[in-house]
Structure formats: structure tokens, C-alpha cells
N, C-alpha and C positions, 0 to 999 in steps of 0.2 A: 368417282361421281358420288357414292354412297357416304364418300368421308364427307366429300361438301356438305352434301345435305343432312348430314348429322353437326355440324358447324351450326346450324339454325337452336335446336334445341338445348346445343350446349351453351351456347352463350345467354340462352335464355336461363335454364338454372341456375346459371353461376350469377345471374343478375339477380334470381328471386334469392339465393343463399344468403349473399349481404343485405335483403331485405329486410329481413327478419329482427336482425338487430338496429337497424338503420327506424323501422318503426316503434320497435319496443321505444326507443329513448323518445319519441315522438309522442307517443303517447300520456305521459308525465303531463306536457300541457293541454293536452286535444283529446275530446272522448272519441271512442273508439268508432261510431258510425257516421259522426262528424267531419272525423281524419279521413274514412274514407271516401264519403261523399266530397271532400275537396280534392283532395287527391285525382276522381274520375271526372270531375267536373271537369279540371285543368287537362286534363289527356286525354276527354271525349274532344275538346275545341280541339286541341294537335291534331287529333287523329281524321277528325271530319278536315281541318285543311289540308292533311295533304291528299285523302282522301279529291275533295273536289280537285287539286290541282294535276292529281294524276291521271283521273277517271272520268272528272266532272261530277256535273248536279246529276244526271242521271243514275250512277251509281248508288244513292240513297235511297232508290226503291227497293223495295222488298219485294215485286213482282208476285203478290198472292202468297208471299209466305211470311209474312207479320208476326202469326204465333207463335210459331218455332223460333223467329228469331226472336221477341221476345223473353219469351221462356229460356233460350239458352246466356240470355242476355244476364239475365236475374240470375241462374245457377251460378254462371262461370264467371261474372263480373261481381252483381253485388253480394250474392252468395256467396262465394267463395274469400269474396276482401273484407266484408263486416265480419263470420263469421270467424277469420282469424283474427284479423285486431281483437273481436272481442275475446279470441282463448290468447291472443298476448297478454292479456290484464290478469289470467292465472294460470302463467305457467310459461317458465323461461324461453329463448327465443331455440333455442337447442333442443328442449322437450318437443314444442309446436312444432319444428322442420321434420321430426322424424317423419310426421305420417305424411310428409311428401312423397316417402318413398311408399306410402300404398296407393298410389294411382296409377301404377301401372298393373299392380294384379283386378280392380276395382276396374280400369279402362277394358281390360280385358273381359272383363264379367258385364260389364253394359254393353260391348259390343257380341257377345256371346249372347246375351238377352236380345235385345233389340235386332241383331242381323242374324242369329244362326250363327256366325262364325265361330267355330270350336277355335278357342287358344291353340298355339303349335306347346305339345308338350314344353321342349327344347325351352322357349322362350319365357315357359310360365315357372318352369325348376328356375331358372336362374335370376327371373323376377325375387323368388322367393330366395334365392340365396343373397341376392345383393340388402333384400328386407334385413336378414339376419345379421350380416355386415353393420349395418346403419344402426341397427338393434344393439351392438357390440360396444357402437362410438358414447351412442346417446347414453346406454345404462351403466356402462364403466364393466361390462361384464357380470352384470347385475339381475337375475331376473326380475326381481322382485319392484324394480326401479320402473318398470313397466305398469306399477299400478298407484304409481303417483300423479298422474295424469288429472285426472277427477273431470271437474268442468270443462277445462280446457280440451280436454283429451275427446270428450263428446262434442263439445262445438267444431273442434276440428276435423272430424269425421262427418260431421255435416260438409265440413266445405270439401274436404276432398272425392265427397259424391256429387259435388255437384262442378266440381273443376272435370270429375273424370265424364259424365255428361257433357260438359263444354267441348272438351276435345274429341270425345265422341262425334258430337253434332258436327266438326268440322269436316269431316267426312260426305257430308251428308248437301256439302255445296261445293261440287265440283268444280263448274262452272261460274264460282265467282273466286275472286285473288284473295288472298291472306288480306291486306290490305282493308278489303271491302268486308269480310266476313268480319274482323276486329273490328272494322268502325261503327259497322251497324247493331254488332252484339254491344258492344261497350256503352252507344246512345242508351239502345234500352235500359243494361242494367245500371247506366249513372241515373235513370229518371226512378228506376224504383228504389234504387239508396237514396235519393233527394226525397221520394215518399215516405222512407221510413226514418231518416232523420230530421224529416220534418214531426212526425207522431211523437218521435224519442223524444226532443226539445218542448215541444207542447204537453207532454203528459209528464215531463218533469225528469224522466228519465236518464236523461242528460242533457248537457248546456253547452248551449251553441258559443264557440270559442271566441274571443277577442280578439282585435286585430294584431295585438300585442304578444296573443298567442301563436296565433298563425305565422307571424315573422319571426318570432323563436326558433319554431320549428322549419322555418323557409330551405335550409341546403336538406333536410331530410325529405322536403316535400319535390323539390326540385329532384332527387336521387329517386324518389318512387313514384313521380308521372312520367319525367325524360326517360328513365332507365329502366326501369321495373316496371313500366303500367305502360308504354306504347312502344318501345323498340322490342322489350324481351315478348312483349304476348303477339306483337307480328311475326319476330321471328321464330317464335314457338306455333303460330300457325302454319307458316310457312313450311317449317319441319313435319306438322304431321300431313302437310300435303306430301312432300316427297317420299316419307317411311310409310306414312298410316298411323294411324293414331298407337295401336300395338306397342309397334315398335318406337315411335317418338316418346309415348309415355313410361319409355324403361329408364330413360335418360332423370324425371325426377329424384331416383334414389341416389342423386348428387347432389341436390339441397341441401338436406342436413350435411352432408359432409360438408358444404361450403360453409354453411355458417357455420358449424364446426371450428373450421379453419378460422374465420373470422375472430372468434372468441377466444384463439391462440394468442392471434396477434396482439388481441386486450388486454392478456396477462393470462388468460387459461394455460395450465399444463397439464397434457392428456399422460395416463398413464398404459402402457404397453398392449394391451388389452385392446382400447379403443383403436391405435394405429395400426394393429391387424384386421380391426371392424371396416376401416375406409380402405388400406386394402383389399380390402374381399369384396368392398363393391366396388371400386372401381374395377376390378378384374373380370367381375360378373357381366358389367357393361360392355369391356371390351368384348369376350365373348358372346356376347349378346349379339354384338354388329356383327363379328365372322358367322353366329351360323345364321343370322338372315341373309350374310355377303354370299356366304357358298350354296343356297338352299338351290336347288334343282327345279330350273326355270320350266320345266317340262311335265312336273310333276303338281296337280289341281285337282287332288282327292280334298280339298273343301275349297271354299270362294273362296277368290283374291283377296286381296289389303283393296279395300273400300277408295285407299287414292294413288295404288299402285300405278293404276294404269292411266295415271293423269299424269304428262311428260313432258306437259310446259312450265318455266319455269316460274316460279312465285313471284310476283311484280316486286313486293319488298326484297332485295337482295343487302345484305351486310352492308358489302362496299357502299349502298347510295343512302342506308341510314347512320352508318356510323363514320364518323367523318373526312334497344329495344336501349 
């Protein structure tokens, strides 16, 4: 049952991995907060129809919680997609995936904040081993390679505190389905990227694209609302309903390694170094599942996983999205 439900989150990174590169070429024609605001525009309508057709109109209430969802709407959605495209513009699509892999020790430190919950030793060491793994791929065995980041490297540690908030929050609505939790965060935060590339276009800052632009870019845009922006962030909801946010968010530090991989296939060749770096995280992963698989069902010396004890299953399942 536990491998199923880690199926949700894998399929989710391995859709944000070839993200990465899939936008960087996107970008070339499309400014950076422009691509995004099209981008959720086109996968807030997906997500509100299947939304209605599953749930109905009712399901677009917020039932008295408006600001959380908007607030998480903004971190996780426009927050976290402007603030990468904008470190795509400096700094390769391979440097930017790295600090995917720190939202799992980051998810852990907002839910240690926010609930009390101490991290499980176990799961926070091997967090930090799969980091160093990732660290291995990305710098060629390099430390130093770690301080060429600059811009990019700050705007993406913006977004990755506010993705590990996002997943945080999903904890935080038990009682509604992956489904409804993504559609309603994603409304809100496609209306505050429509806010802010609207300011960007009027104060000059950037330029609202051409329609010539935009179908340039159309299989790119098409790969990151169908694939990346409403199946992988349902079934990465879905996932931290089953694990908990914790444990769903150790699965990141497979990003970089995906688009990694990717930039093989482009003509990249990694040298020996690196292919012991995504070894070591993928291993850490694995381990990661066994000691949450064998943890001692009896043993509740700190609180539960926040969506442990939710055992219905996620409305979105693979089979009826795929044909994120």
C-alpha cells in the first residue's frame, strides 16, 4: 500500500525534472512572469472543470477559510513558478533543480515550526544525505561550484520556502480531496501572477508576449499546464495525503536528478563523480520508505504525520488522470 502511494509523488518529480529544461527553452521567447501567468491560467480552467465535474459548484467554497487558501495559493503556485522561471534567466536548468532537493529538510523545519512536530532523526540524516548525493551530481564533485549560484540561487530559495509551506498547508485540509485543495490554491495563486504580470507589463519591466510568441512556445506550454502544472501537483497532493507532507517531501531530491538525466539525453556527459551523487540519492530515498515502512505502529512519543490518519483514498488516482 505504501509503494502505491509513493507512485503519487514519484511521478510528480519525475514530471517537474523534465520541467526545467522544457521551460528554460520557453523562455527565449516569453518573459518570465508572463510564461507563468499563461501557463496557470490554462491549468486553473483544466483544474476548476474537472474540479466541477467531479465535486460540483459546491466544492469552490472555501467554507470560512479564504486566507489560508489564498496565502497558500500565492506561496505554492505563484510563488514558487514566477520565482523560478525568473532564476531560469540566471542560472542553468541543472543548477536551479538542485535546490529541489532542500524541501524536504525546509518541509520539515515548517512543520516543526508551525505544529510541534520534531523531525524523526532517521528521516532528517538521510534527507541530508540524499542533499549531498544531488550536491555530487550538480557540482561535478566540486565545492566550490556551490557558490556560483548568485541571483538565481536566492530567488530559488524563495520559491523553495514557499513550495515547502504549500505542502505544509496541505496537511492542514483533511477533509477536502487533493483535487479541491489544488484547484482552489491554483485559482488564487494564477490571480495574484495575473496581478503581478500585469504591474510587470505596465511599469515596463517586461512585455506582454505576441501571439506568435506564444505558439512558438505551444508543445512547451502544453507539456507544463497538462503535465507539470495539473496532473504532477494533484498527484503530488495526493501523495502528501497518504505519506504526510514529511515523508512526500523526501521524494524532491529526485528532481535534479531527473533533469540531470534529461541533459544526458541532450548531449551532456556526466563524469564518474556525479553517477555516484544520484546513486546515493536514490538509495537514501529508498531507505527513506523502509524506515517509515517498518516504524513501530505502537510507538507515539511525538504526534502523528498530520495526514497519517486520513485512509480514504485521494479522489485523483493515476489510472483516471493518466490515460499530472
Amino acid at each position: 500500500m505504501r509503494f502505491r502511494s509513493a507512485a503519487f509523488p514519484i511521478f510528480a518529480v519525475l514530471s517537474w525534472g523534465v520541467m526545467f529544461p522544457v521551460l528554460a527553452s520557453a523562455l527565449t521567447r516569453v518573459d518570465a512572469l508572463n510564461l507563468t501567468t499563461t501557463r496557470y491560467v490554462l491549468a486553473t480552467a483544466v483544474l476548476v472543470a474537472l474540479l466541477l465535474a467531479r465535486e460540483g459548484l459546491a466544492a469552490l467554497a472555501t467554507r470560512g477559510r479564504a486566507a489560508e487558501v489564498w496565502l497558500l495559493g500565492a506561496l505554492g503556485f505563484a510563488g514558487f513558478n514566477a520565482l523560478t522561471n525568473l532564476a531560469l534567466g540566471h542560472a542553468t536548468p541543472q543548477q536551479i533543480a538542485l535546490f529541489g532537493a532542500t524541501v524536504p529538510l525546509i518541509t520539515q523545519l515548517v512543520r516543526w515550526a508551525r505544529d510541534g512536530v520534531r523531525p524523526r532523526p532517521a528521516l532528517l540524516g538521510l534527507a541530508l544525505v540524499a542533499l549531498v548525493g544531488v550536491g555530487l551530481v550538480i557540482t561535478r564533485g566540486r565545492l566550490d561550484g556551490l557558490g556560483q549560484f548568485g541571483v538565481g540561487g536566492l530567488l530559488m530559495l524563495g520559491a523553495v520556502i514557499g513550495w515547502a509551506f504549500y505542502t505544509h498547508g496541505a496537511s492542514r485540509f483533511p477533509e477536502w480531496s487533493a483535487l479541491r485543495y489544488t484547484t482552489l490554491t491554483a485559482v488564487t495563486g494564477m490571480l495574484a501572477m495575473l496581478a503581478a504580470s500585469a504591474v510587470a507589463d505596465l511599469t515596463g519591466l517586461q512585455h506582454a508576449p505576441a501571439a506568435a510568441d506564444l505558439v512558438a512556445v505551444a508543445p512547451q506550454l502544453a507539456y507544463a499546464v497538462l503535465i507539470a502544472a495539473v496532473l504532477a501537483v494533484l498527484a503530488w497532493n495526493a501523495g502528501v495525503r497518504r505519506l504526510g507532507p514529511a515523508d512526500a517531501a523526501l521524494f524532491m531530491n529526485l528532481v535534479p536528478v531527473v533533469t540531470f538525466a534529461v541533459q544526458i539525453l541532450r548531449g551532456y556527459r556526466p563524469v564518474a563523480i556525479e553517477l555516484v551523487g544520484a546513486g546515493l540519492t536514490i538509495a537514501a530515498l529508498v531507505a527513506a520508505n523502509l524506515v517509515t515502512r517498518t516504524r513501530p505502529a505502537a510507538v507515539t512519543t511525538t504526534a502523528p504525520e498530520p495526514l497519517a490518519v486520513v485512509d480514504r483514498p485521494a479522489v485523483v488516482e493515476p489510472a483516471a488522470v493518466v490515460g499530472r
